[in-house]
Backbone as CSV, one residue per row, in Angstrom:
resi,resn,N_x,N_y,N_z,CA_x,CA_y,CA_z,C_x,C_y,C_z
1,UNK,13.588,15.915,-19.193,14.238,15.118,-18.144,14.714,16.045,-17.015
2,UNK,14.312,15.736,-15.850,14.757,16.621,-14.261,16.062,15.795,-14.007
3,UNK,17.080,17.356,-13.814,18.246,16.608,-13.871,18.469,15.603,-11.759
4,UNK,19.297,14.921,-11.973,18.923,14.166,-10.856,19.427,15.125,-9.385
5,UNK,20.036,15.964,-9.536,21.005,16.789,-8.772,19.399,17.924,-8.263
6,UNK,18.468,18.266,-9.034,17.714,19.137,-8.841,16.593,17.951,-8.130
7,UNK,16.734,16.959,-8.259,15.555,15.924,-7.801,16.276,16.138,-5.841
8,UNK,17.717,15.593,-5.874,18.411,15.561,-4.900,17.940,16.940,-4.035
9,UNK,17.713,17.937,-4.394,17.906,19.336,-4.086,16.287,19.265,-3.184
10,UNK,15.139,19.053,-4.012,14.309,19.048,-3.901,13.856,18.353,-2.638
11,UNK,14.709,17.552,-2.942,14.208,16.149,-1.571,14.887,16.302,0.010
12,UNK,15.871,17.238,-0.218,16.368,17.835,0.767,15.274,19.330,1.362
13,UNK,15.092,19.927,0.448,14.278,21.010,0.750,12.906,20.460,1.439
14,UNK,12.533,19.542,1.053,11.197,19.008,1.619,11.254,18.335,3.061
15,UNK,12.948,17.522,3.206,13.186,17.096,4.453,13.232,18.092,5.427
16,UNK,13.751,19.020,5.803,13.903,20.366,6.237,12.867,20.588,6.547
17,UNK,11.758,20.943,5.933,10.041,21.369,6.778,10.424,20.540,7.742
18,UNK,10.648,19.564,8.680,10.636,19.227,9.620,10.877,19.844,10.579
19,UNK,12.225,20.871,10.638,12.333,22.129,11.350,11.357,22.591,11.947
20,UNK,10.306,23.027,10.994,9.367,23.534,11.488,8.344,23.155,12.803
21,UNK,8.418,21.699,12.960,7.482,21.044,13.861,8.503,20.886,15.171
22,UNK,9.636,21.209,15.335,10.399,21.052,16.779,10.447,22.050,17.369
23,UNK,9.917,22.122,18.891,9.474,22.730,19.593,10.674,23.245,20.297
24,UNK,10.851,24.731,21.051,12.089,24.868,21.541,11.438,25.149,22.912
25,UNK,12.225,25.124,23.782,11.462,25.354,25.326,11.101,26.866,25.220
26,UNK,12.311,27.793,25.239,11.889,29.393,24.611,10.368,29.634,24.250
27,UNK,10.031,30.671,24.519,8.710,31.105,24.105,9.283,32.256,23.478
28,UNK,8.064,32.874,22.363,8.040,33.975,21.606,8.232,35.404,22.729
29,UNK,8.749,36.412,21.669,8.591,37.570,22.857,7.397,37.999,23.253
30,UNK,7.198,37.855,24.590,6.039,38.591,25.025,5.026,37.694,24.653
31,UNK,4.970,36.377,24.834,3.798,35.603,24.536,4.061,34.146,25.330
32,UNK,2.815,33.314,25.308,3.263,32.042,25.733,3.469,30.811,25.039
33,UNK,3.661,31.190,23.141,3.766,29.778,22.550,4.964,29.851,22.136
34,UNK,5.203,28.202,22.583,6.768,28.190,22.274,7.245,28.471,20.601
35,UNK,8.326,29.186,20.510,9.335,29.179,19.253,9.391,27.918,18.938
36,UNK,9.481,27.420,17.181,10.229,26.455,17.174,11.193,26.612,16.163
37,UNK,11.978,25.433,15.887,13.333,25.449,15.409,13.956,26.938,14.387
38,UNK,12.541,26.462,13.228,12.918,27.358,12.239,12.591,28.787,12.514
39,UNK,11.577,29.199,13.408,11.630,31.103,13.773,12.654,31.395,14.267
40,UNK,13.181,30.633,15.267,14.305,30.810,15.933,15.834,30.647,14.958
41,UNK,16.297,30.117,14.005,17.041,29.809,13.290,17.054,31.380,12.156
42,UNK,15.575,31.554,11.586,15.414,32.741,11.017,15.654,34.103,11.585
43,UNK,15.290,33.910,12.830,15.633,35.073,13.524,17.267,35.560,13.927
44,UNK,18.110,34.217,13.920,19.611,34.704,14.237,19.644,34.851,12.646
45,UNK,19.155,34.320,11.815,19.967,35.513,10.793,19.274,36.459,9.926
46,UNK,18.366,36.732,10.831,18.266,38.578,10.376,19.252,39.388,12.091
47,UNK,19.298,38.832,13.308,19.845,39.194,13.829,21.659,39.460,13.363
48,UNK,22.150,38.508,12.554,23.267,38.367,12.332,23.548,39.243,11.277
49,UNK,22.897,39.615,10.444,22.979,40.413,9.445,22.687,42.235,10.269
50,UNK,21.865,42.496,11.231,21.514,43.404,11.473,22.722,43.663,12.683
51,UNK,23.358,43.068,13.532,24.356,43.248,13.968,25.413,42.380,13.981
52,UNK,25.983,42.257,12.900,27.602,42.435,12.234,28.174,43.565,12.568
53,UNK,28.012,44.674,12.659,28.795,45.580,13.015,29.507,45.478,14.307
54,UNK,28.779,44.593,15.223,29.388,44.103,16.775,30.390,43.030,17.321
55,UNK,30.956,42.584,16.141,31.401,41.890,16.212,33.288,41.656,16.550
56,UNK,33.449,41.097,17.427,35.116,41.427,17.836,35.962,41.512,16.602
57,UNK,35.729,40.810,15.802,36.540,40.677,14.187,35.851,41.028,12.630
58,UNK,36.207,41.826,12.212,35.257,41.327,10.768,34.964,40.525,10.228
59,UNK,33.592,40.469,10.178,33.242,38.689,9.985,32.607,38.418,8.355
60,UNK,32.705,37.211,7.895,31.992,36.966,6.673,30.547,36.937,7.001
61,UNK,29.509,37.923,6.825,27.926,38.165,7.281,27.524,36.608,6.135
62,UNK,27.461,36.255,5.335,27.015,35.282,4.806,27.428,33.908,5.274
63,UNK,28.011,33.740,5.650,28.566,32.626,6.376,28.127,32.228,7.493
64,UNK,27.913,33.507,8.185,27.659,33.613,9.808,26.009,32.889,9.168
65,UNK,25.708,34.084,8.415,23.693,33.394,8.403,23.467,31.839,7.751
66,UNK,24.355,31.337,7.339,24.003,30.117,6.617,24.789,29.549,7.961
67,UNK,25.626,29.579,8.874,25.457,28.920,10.208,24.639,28.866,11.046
68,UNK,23.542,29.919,11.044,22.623,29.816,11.625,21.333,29.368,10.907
69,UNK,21.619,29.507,9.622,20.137,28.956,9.504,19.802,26.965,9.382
70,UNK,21.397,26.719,9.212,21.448,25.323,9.406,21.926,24.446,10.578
71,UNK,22.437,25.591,11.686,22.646,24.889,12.875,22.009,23.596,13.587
72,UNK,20.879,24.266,13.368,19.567,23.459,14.386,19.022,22.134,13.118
73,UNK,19.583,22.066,11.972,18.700,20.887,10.891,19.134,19.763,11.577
74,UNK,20.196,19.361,12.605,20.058,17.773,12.985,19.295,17.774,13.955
75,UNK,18.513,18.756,14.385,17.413,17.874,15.709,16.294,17.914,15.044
76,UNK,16.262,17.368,13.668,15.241,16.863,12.764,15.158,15.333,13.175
77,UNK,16.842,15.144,13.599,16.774,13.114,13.973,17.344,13.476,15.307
78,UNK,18.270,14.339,15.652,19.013,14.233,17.327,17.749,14.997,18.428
79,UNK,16.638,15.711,17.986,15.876,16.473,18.863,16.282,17.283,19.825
80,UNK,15.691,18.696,20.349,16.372,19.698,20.541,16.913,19.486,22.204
81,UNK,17.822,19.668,22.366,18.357,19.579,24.090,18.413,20.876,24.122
82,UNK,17.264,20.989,25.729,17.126,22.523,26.556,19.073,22.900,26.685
83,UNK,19.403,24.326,26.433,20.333,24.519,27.035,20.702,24.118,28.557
84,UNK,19.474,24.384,29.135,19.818,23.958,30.584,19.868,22.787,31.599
85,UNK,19.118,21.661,30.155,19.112,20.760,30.785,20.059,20.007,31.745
86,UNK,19.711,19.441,33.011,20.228,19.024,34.292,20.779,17.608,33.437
87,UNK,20.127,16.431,32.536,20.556,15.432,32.335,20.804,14.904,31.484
88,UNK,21.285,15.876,30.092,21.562,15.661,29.031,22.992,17.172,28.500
89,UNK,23.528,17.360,28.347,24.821,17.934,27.668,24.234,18.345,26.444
90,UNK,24.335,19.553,26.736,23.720,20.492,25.452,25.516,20.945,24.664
91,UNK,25.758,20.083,24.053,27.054,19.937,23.473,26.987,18.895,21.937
92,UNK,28.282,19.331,20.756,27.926,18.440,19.793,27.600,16.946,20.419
93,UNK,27.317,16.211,19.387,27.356,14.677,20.127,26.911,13.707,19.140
94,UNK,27.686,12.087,18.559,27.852,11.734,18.182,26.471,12.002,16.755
95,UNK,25.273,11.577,17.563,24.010,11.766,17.668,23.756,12.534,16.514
96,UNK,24.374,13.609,16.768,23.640,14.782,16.290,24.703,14.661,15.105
97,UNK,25.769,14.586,14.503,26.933,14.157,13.969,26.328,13.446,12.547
98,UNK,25.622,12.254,12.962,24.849,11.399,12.173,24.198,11.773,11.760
99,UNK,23.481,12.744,12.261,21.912,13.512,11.810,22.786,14.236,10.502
100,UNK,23.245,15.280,11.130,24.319,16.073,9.727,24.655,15.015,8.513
101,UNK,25.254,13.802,8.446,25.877,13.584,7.799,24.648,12.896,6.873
102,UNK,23.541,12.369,7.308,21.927,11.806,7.035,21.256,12.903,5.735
103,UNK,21.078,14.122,6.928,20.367,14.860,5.963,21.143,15.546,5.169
104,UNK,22.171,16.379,5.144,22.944,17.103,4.508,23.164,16.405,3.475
105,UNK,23.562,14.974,3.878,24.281,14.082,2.696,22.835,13.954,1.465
106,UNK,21.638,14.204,1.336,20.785,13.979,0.798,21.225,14.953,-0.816
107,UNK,21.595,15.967,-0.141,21.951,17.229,-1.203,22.979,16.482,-1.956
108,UNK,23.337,17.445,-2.983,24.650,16.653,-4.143,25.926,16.486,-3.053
109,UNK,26.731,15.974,-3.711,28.319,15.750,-2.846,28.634,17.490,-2.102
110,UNK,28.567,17.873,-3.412,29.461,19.367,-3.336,28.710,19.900,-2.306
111,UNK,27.470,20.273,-1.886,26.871,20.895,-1.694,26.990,20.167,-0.229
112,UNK,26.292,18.930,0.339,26.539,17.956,1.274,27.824,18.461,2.236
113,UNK,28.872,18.475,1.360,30.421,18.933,1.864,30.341,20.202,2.750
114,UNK,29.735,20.948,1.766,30.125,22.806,2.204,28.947,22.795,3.633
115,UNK,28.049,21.764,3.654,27.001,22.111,4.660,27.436,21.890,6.110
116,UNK,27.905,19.967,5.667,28.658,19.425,6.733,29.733,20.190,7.518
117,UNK,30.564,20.836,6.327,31.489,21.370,7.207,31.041,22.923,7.683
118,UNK,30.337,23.710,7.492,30.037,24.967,8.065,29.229,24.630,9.614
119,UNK,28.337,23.041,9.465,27.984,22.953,10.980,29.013,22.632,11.990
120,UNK,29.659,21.601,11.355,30.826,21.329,11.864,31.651,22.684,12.558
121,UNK,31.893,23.802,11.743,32.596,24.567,12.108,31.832,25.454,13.067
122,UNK,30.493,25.512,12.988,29.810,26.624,13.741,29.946,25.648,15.636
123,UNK,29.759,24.250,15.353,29.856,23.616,16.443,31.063,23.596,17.406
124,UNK,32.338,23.797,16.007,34.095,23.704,17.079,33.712,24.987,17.720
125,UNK,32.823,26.015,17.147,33.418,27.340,17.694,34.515,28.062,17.511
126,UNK,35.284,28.053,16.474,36.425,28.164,17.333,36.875,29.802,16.071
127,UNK,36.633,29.634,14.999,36.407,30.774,13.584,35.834,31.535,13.887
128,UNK,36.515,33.109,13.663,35.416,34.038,14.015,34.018,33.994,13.809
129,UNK,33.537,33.385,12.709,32.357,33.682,12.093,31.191,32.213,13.431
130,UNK,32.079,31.607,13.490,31.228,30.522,14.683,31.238,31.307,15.733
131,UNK,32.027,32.006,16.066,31.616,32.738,17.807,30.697,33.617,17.626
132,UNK,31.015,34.750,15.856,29.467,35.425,15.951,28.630,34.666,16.381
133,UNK,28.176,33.668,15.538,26.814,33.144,15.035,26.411,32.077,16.250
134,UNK,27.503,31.957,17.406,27.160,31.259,18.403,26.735,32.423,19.558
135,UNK,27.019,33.561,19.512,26.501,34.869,20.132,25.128,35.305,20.087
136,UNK,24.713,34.947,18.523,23.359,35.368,18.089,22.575,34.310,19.003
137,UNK,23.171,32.894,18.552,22.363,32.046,19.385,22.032,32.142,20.869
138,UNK,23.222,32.738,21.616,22.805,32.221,22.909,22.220,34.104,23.717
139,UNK,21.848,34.802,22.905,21.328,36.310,22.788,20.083,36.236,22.729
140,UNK,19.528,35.507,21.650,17.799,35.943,21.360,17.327,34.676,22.275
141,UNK,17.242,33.900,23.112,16.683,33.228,24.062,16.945,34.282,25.382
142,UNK,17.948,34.728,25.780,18.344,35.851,26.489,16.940,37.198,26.631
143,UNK,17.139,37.581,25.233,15.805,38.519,24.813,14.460,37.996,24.969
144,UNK,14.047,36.716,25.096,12.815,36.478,24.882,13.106,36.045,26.584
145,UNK,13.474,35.334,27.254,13.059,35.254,28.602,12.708,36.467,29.474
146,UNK,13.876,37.457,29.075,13.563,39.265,29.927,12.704,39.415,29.472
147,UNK,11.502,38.956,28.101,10.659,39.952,27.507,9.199,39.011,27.866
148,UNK,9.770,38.203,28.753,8.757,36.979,28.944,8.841,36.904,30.671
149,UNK,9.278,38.051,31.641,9.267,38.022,32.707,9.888,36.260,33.728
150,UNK,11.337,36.332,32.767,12.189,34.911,33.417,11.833,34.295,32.609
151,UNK,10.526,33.765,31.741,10.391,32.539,30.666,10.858,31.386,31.373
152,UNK,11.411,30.702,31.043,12.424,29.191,30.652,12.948,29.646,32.190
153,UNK,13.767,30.545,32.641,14.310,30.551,33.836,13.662,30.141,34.715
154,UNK,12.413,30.970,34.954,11.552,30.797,35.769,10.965,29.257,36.029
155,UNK,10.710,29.341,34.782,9.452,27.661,34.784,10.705,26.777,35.201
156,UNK,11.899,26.590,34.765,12.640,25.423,35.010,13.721,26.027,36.074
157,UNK,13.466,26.926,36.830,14.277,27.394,38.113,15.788,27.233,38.016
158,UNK,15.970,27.894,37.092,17.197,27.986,36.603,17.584,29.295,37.207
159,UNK,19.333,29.012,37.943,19.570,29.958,39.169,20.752,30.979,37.830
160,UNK,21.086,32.026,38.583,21.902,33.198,38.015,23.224,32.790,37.198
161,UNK,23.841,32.236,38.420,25.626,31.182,38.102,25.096,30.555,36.701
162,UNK,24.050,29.869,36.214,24.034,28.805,35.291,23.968,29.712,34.093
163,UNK,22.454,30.663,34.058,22.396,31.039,33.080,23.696,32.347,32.598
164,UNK,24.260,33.082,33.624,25.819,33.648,32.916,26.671,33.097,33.015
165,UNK,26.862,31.815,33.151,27.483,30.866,32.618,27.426,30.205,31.024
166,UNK,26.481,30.395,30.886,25.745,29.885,29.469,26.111,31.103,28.519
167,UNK,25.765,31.992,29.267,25.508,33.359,28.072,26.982,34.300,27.772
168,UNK,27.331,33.791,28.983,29.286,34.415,28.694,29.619,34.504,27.446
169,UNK,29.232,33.329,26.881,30.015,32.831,25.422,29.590,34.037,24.065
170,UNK,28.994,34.566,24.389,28.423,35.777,23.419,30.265,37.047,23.448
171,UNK,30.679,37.274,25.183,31.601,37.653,24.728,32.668,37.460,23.386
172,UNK,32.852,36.227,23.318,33.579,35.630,22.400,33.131,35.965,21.055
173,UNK,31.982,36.229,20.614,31.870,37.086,19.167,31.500,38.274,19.637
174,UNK,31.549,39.104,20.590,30.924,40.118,20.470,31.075,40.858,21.797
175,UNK,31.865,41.516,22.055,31.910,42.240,23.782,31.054,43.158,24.075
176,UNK,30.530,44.384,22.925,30.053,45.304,23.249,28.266,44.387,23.545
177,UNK,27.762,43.606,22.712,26.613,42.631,22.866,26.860,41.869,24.306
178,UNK,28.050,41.541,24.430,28.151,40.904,25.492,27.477,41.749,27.054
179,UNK,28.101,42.809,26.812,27.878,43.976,27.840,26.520,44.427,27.913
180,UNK,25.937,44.419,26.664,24.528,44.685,26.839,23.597,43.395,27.480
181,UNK,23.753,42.369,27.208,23.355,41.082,27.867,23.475,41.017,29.385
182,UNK,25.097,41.004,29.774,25.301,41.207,31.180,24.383,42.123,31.935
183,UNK,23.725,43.220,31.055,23.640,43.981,32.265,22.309,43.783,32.462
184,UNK,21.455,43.005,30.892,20.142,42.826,31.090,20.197,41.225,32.418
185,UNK,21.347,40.240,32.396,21.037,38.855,33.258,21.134,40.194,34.843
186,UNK,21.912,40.850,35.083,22.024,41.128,36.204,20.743,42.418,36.234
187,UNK,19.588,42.842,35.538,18.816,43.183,35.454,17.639,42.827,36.267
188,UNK,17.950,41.583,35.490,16.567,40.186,35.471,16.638,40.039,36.736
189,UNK,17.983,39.915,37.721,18.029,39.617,39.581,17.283,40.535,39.882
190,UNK,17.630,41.863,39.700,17.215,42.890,40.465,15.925,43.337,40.220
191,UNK,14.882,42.465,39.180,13.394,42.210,38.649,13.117,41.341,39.511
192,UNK,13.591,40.665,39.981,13.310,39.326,40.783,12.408,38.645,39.920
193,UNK,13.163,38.119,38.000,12.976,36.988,37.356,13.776,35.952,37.347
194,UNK,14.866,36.410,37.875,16.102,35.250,37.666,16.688,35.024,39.117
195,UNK,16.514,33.950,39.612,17.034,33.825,41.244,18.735,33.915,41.178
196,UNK,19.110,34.742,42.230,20.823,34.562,42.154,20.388,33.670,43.810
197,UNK,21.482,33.150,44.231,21.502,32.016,45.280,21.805,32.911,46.437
């Protein structure tokens, strides 16, 4: 007899491949096919694990990577909003809320709980371990547009003000990362990939 908790487990693990098929606007480094959910999700946490040491606070490294590797599972039903989008709020939202509580809830109670609330928490921001793991996030799109001559900037003419506006928030887990970022956005002007006004 399969106990029902491992059936539960199973059926969650299989929902999840969905990840795989959502497309992110981002392209790979140095190439033109877009990333989707799950490279990008995998990649902040080997990033998160490989720099922890940067971090404004000592952070729980396991925590941080299981925020990132489940951040992105509700645009399995909410679908991914461009950071930059002009007409949609790349912010939690009810939407996406439901999605969490949908799929997560598939897993046992216990398990459901600890998921819900680590997205939850990676979303307030507000715990050290959410500003890391919200640093990683808004870093490796950063890396792949400079390594993609503007990427996403370019194609969707996205001006200077917006995108270090966006990317500020890396200070908040991470200053010395932060500083390295800054100097690559004010880089990217002086490449003439990123328009300043």
């Amino acid at each position: 007899m399969i106990p029902e908790k491992l059936l539960q487990q199973i059926d969650f693990i299989k929902e999840i491949d969905k990840v795989k098929y959502i497309q992110r606007k981002t392209k790979l480094f140095n190439s033109d096919r877009n990333e989707n959910d799950a490279e990008h999700s995998w990649h902040l946490a080997l990033m998160a694990i490989v720099l922890a040491e940067h971090a404004n606070e000592p952070i729980d490294v396991l925590k941080v990577v299981k925020m990132v590797l489940i951040h992105d599972i509700v645009e399995i039903d909410a679908g991914d909003t461009f950071i930059y989008d002009t007409q949609k709020n790349h912010s939690n939202t009810d939407e996406e809320l439901l999605a969490a509580k949908r799929i997560f809830g598939m897993l046992p109670q216990a398990q459901a709980e600890e998921m819900i609330a680590i997205w939850e928490e990676f979303e307030a921001g507000v715990s050290i371990e959410a500003r890391f793991a919200r640093s990683m996030d808004r870093l490796e799109p950063l890396l792949q547009n400079t390594s993609n001559s503007g990427g996403t900037w370019k194609e969707f003419d996205v001006p200077y003000q917006k995108v270090y506006e966006k990317k500020s928030v890396i200070k908040e887990g991470s200053e010395p990362i932060w500083s390295f970022a800054e100097g690559l956005i004010n880089d990217s002007v002086e490449q003439g990939i990123l328009r300043k006004d």
